[in-house]
C-alpha distance (Angstrom), angle and dihedral (degrees) to the residues before:
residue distance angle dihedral
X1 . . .
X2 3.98 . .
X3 3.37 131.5 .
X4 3.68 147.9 85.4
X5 4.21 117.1 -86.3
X6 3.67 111.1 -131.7
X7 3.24 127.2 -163.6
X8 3.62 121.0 -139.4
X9 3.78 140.0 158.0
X10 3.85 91.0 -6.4
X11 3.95 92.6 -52.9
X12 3.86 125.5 97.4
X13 3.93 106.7 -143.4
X14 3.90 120.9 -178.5
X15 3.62 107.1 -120.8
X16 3.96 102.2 -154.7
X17 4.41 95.3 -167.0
X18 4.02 101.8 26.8
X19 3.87 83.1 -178.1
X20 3.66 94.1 80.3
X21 3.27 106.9 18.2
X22 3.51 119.4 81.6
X23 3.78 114.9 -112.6
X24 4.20 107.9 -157.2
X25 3.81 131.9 46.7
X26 3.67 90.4 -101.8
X27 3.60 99.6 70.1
X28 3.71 95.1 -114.1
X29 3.63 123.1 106.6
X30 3.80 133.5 -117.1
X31 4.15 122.6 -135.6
X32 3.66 109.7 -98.5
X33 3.77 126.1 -162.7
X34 3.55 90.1 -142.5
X35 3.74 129.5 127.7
X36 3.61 146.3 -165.5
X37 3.75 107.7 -98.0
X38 4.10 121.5 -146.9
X39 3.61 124.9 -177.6
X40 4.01 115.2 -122.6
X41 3.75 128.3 -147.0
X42 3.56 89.2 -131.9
X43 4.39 96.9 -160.1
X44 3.79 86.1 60.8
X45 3.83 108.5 16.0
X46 3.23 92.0 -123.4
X47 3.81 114.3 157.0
X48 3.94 107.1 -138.2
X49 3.54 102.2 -123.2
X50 3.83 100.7 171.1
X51 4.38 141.3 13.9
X52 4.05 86.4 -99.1
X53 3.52 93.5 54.0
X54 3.84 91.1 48.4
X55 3.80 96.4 35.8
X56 4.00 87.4 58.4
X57 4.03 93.2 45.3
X58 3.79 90.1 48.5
X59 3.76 92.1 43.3
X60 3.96 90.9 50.4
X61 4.06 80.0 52.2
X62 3.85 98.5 61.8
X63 3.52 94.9 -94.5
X64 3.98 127.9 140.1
X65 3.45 128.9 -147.9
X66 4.02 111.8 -119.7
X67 3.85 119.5 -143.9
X68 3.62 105.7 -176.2
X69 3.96 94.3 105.5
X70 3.66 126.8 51.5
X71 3.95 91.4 -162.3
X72 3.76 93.4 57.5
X73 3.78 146.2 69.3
X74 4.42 103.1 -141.9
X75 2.96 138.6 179.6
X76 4.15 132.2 -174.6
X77 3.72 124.0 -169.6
X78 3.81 106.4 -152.2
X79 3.52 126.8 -115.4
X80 4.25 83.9 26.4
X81 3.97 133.2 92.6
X82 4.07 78.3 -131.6
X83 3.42 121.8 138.0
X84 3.67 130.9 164.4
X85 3.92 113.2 -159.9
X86 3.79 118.0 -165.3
X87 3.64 131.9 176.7
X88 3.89 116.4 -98.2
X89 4.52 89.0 -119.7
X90 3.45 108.6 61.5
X91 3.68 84.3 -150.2
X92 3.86 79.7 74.3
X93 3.62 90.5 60.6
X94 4.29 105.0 127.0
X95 3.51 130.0 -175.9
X96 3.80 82.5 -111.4
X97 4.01 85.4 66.7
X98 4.24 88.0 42.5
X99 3.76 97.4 47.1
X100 4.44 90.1 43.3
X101 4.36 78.4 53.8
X102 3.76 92.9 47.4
X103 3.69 97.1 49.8
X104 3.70 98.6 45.7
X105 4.11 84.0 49.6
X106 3.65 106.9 37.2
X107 3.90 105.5 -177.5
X108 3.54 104.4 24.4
X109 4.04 99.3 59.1
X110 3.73 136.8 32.5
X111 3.84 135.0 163.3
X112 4.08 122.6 -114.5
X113 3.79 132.4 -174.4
X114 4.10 109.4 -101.7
């Protein structure tokens, strides 16, 4: 779950895009320091811009893609209990989704502020 919780008219509500929603009980909304996050291929700085991109970096890395779910993007590197689970839409792609890649592939990805 991403997001920042707002409080507002005695409620706290997770506001998943602050960018367009608005952030007070006024309407109007309040300056954020937050950014859009991209995931980086870290070898080549390449920023990872869509699923092919990623698909061939992963693939390069060992990593299988997994077919047993027509909703998902997965991948399985053998001989591991890793899986990496992405949503179908890479519009859908979160930093939840980058940060699950970096961790399972420690020097080869990372995630920077846009």
């Amino acid at each position: 779950m991403s997001g920042v919780w707002v409080f507002r008219n005695g409620v706290v509500h997770l506001v998943e895009n602050p960018a367009t929603e608005p952030l007070d009980g006024g309407g109007s909304r309040q300056a954020l320091n937050s950014r859009r996050k991209v995931l980086v291929h870290t070898p080549s700085n390449e920023v990872i811009t869509s699923y092919a991109v990623l698909e061939r970096k992963l693939l390069g890395l060992g990593w299988e893609r997994y077919y047993n779910d027509p909703d998902l993007l997965q991948f399985h590197k053998r001989d591991t209990v890793h899986l990496i689970s992405l949503p179908i839409d890479f519009s859908r792609f979160r930093s939840l989704h980058m940060y699950d890649i970096v961790v399972k592939n420690r020097n080869c990805f990372e995630v920077r502020d846009m």
